[in-house]
C-alpha positions in Angstrom: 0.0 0.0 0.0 1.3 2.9 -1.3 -0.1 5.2 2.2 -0.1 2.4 4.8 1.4 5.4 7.1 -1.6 8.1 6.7 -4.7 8.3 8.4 -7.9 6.5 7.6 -9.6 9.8 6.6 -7.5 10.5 4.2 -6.8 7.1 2.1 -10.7 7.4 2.2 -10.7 10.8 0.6 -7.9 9.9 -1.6 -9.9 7.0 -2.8 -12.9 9.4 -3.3 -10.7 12.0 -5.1 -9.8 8.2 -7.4 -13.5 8.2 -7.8 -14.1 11.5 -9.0 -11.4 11.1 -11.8 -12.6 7.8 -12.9 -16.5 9.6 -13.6 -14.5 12.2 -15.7 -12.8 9.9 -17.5 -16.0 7.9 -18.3 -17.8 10.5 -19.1 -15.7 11.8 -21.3 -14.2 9.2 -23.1 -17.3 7.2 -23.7 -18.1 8.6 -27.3 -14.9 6.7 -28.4 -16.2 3.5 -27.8 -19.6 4.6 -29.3 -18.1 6.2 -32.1 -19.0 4.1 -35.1 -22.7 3.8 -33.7 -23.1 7.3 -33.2 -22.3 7.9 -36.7 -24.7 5.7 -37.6 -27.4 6.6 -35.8 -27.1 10.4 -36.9 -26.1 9.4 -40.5 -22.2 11.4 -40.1 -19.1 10.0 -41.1 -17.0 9.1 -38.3 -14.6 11.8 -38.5 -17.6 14.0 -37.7 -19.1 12.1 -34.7 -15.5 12.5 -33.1 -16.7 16.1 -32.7 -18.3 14.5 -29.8 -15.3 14.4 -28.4 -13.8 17.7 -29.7 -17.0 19.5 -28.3 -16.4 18.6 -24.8 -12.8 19.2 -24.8 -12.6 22.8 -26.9 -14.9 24.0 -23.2 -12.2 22.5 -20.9 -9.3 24.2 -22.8 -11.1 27.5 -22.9 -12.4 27.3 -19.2 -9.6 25.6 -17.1 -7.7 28.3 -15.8 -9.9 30.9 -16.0 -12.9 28.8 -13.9 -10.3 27.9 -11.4 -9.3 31.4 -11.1 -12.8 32.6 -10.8 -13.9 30.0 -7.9 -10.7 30.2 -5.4 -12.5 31.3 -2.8 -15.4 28.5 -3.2 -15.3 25.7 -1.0 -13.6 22.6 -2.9 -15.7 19.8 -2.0 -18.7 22.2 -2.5 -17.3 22.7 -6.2 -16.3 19.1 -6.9 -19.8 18.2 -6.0 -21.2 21.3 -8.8 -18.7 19.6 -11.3 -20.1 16.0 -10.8 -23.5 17.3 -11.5 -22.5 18.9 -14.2 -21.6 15.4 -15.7 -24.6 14.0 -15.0 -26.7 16.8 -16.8 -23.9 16.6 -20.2 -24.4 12.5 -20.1 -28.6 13.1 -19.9 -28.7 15.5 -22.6 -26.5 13.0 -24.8 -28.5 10.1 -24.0 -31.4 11.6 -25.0 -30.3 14.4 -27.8 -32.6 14.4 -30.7 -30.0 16.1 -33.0 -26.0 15.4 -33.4 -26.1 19.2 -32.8 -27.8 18.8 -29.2 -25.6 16.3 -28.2 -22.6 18.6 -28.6 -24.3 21.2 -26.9 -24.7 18.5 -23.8 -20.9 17.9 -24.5 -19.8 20.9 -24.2 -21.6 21.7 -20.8 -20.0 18.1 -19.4 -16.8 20.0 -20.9 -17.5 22.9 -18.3 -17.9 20.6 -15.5 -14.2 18.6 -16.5 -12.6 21.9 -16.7 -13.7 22.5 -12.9 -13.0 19.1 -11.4 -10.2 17.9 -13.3 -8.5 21.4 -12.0 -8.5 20.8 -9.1 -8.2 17.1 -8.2 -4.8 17.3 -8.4 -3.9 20.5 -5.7 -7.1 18.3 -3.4 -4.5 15.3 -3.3 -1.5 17.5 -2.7 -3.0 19.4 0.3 -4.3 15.5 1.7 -0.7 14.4 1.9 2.9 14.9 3.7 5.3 16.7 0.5 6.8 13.7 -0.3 4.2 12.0 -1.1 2.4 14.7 -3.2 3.6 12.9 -6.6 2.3 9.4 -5.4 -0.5 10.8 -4.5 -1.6 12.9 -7.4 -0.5 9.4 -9.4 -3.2 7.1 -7.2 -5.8 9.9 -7.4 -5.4 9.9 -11.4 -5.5 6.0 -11.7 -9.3 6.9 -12.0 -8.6 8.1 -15.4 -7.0 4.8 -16.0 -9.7 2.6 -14.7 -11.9 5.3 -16.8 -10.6 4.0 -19.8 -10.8 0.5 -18.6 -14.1 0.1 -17.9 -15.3 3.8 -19.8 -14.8 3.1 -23.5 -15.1 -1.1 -23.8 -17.9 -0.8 -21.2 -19.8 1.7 -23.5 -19.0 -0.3 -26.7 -20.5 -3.5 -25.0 -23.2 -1.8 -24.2 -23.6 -0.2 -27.5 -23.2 -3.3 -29.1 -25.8 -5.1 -27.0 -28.3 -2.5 -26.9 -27.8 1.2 -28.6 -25.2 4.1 -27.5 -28.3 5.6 -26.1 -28.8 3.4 -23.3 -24.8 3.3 -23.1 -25.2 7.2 -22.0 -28.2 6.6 -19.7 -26.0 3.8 -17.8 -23.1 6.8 -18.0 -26.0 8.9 -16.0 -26.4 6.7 -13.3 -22.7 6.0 -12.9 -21.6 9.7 -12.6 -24.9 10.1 -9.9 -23.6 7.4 -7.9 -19.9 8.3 -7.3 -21.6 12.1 -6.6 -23.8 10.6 -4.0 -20.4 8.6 -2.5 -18.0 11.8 -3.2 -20.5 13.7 -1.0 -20.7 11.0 1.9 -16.9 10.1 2.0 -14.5 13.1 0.6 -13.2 14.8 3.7 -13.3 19.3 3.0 -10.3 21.0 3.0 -9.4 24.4 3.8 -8.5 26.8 0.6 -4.8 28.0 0.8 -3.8 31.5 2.1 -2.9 32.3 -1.2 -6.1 31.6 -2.7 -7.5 34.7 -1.0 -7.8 37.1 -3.5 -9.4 35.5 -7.3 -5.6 36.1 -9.2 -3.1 34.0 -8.6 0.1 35.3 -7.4 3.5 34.4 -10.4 6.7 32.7 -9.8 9.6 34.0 -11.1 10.4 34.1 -14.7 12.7 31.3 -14.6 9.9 29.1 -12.9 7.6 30.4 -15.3 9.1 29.4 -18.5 9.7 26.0 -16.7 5.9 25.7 -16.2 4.9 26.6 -19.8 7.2 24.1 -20.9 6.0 21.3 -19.2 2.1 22.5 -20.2 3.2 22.1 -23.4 5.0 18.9 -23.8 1.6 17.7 -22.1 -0.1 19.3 -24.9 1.9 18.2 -27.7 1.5 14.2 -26.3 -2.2 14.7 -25.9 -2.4 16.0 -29.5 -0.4 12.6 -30.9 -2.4 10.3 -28.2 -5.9 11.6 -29.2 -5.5 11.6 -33.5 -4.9 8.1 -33.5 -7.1 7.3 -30.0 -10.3 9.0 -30.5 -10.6 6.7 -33.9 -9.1 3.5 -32.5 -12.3 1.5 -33.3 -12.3 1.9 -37.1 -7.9 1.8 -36.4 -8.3 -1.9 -35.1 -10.9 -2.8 -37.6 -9.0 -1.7 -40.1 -6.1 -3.7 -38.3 -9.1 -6.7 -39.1 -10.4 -7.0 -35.9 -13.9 -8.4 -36.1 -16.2 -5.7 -35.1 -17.8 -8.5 -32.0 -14.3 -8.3 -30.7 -14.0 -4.5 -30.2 -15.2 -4.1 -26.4 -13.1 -7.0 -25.5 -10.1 -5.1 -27.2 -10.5 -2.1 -25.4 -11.1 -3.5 -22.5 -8.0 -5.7 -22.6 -5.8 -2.3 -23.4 -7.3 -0.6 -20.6 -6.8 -3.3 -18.0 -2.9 -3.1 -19.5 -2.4 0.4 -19.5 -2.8 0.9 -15.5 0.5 -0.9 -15.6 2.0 2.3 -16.5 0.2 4.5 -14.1 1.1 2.2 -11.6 5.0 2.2 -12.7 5.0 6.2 -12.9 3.6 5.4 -9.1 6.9 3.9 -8.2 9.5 6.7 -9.8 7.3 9.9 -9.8 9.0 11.4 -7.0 12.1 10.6 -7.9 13.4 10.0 -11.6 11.1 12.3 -13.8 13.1 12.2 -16.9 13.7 8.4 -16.9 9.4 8.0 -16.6 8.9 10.4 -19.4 11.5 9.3 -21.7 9.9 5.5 -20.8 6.4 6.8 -21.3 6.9 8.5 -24.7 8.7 5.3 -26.1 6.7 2.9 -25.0 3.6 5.7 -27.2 6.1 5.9 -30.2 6.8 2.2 -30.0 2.9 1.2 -30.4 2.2 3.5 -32.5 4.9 2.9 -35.0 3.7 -0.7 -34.9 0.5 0.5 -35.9 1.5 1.7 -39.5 0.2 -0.4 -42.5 -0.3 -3.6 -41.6 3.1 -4.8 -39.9 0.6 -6.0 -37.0 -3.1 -7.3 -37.6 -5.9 -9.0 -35.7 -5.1 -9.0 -31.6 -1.5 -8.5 -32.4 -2.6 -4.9 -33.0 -4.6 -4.7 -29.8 -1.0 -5.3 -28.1 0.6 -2.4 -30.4 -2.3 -0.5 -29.0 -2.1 -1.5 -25.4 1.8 -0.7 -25.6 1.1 3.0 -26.5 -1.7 3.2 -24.5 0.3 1.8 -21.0 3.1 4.9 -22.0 0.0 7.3 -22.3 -0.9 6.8 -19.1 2.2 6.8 -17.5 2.8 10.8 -18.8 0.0 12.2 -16.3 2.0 11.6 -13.0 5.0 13.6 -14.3 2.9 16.4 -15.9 1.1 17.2 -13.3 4.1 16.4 -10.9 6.0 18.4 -12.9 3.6 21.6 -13.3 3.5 21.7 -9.7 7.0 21.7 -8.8 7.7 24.6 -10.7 6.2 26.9 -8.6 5.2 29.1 -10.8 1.8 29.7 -9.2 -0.9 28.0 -7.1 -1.2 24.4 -7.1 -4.9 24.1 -8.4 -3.9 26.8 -11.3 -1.0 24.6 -12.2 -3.3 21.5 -12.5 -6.3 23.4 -14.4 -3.5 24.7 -16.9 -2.3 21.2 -17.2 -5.8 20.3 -17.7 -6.2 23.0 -20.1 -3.5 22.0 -21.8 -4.6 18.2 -21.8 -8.0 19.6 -23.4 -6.4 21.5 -26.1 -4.2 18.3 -27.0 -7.5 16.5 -27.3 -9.3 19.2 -28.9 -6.5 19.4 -31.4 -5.7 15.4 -31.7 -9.3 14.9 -32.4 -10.6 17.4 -34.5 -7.5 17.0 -36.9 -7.6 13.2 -36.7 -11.0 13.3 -37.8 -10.1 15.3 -40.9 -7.2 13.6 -42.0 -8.9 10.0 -41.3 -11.9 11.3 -43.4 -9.8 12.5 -46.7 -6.4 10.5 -46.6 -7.1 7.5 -44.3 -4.9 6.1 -41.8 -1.8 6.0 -43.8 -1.5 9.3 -43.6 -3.2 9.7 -40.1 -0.9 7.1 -38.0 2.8 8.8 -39.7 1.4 12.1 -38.5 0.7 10.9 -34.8 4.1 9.1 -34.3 5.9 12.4 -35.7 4.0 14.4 -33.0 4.8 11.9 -30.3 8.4 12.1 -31.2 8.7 16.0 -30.7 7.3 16.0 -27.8 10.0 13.2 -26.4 12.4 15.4 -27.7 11.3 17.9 -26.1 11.4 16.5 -22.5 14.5 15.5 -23.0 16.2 18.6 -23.9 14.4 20.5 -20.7 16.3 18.6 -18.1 14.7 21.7 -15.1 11.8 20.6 -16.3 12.1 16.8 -16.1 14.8 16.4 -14.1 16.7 12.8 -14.0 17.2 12.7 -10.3 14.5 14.8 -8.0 16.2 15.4 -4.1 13.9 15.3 -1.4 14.4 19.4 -0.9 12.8 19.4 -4.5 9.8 17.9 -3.0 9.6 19.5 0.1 10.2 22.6 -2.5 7.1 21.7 -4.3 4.2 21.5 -1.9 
């Protein structure tokens, strides 16, 4: 157990905080399993229903930091409760949308709720925790997304498949007014830093500034590669000849895998940051690259897949990590520009993807992502401040 030495209360809250990532996750990621269904049932190519996806994040890049500005002096557990319903309103209007239009519009507003909650999950954990355990902790709290992803997009495409994306939405409902009703019983308050007193954040110094912007946008630059390739990987791995009965099996199975890397970027967060990126961003480049053409087919590709997917996952930890130890401002404005940034990537990855899948195929679409992912490797590699190799406990005392 990774916090045998904290109290009860806060594992418990720290389990709750899990809970609240894994409904974001779900809820936003369940369009990817749906996709091909959706585009059926609203007669859209499927480059155009992944504007279901683009919808929701283009409101979480625009609203991150400036919501999270904007609420610094409202109660935290009072907001992550707002957020949650949020969700639940987004994944209603969806289920139920008549028009591809509506659903967007119920999209976007589950968009506003992620840019709220996802914001601030991460400064929640940190202020739960001793300093040295912030990176541990923000890395357990965002295994949500993980188990999102596991149970989010295959669980959706079962349910799809047995019955119709529309009742997969209504069962996203209920999920995200469950885990409110639990985040209300069991996540313990806590009290708003001194610093949030007044609605602008106070700025670091230059130097920790430029450190910051880097790491927001090597976090951008592998969500854009991650969600081109991603938010089509159901008509990827068909194409990959997959049978279509064997899609929410797939994901499933790459889901379950790709906690593995979330759990590794557990063991070395607070410690060797650029040896987890550099591992993270080849194990994406690796999968992907095995993903041009046809040099994999059938459930060797759902490996390729799970391989990039298990280095996706273990990014988040040392973004987020990473944001916050620059000190360039508050905690919970470091995590809702990394979740801006996040948003963007998606926005960006999902939006082109679709247009590139739609008039030049996957050819073209799948060189385009592994060039992306490669930059952005570079990139942490040549920012050593930002990523260090070797992170001394004064760093992390440095960073709460």
């Amino acid at each position: 157990m990774l916090f045998k030495t904290l109290p009860k209360q806060t594992i418990i809250g720290l389990c709750a905080l899990f809970a609240c990532t894994f409904t974001a996750l779900t809820s936003e990621v369940a369009p990817v399993g749906l996709l091909i269904d959706m585009a059926q049932g609203f007669s859209i190519s499927e480059g155009q229903a992944g504007l279901a996806v683009s919808a929701f994040a283009l409101m979480v890049a625009l609203g991150a930091v400036p919501l999270t500005i904007l609420t610094a002096k409202v109660d935290r557990k009072k907001l992550m409760l707002l957020s949650l319903g949020g969700y639940v309103l987004s994944n209603l209007i969806a289920a139920v949308a008549p028009t591809f239009l509506v659903l967007c519009a119920g999209r976007a507003i589950g968009g506003i709720a992620h840019a709220l909650l996802m914001s601030i999950v991460s400064a929640y954990a940190a202020r739960l925790v001793p300093p040295k355990m912030t990176g541990r902790a923000i890395s357990f709290v965002y295994g949500g997304t993980s188990l999102g992803s596991i149970l989010g997009v295959p669980g959706a495409a079962a349910i799809g498949h047995f019955a119709s994306w529309r009742i997969a939405m209504l069962v996203m409902t209920g999920i995200a007014v469950l885990l409110t009703v639990c985040i209300a019983v069991f996540l313990p308050p806590v009290v708003t830093s001194g610093d949030a007193s007044t609605n602008l954040p106070s700025v670091g110094s230059r130097k920790a500034m430029k450190i910051f912007l880097i790491v927001v946008a090597i976090d951008a630059i592998f969500f854009v590669a991650h969600n081109m390739l991603y938010t089509y990987v159901t008509p990827l791995l068909l194409a990959h000849g997959l049978p279509k009965s064997a899609l929410s099996i797939a994901l499933l199975l790459t889901g379950a895998v790709s906690i593995l890397g979330l759990w590794g970027a557990g063991q070395i967060v607070d410690r060797w940051p650029a040896a987890g990126m550099l591992a993270g961003g080849m194990a994406m480049l690796i999968g992907m690259g095995l993903m041009y053409g046809h040099i994999l087919s059938g459930w060797g590709s759902v490996a390729s897949v799970a391989l990039w997917c298990t280095g996706y996952s273990a990014l988040i930890p040392f973004v987020m990590s990473g944001a916050i130890r620059a000190r360039a401002t508050r905690p919970d404005v470091a995590g809702a520009a990394i979740n801006g940034g996040s948003n963007l990537g998606i926005l960006l990855g999902s939006a082109l993807g679709g247009q590139v899948l739609t008039w030049s195929g996957f050819g073209v679409l799948t060189p385009i992502a592994i060039v992306i992912t490669l930059t952005a490797i570079l990139l942490a590699i040549f920012n050593p401040e930002a990523f260090p190799r070797i992170l001394n406990s004064s760093e992390e005392e440095a960073a709460s």
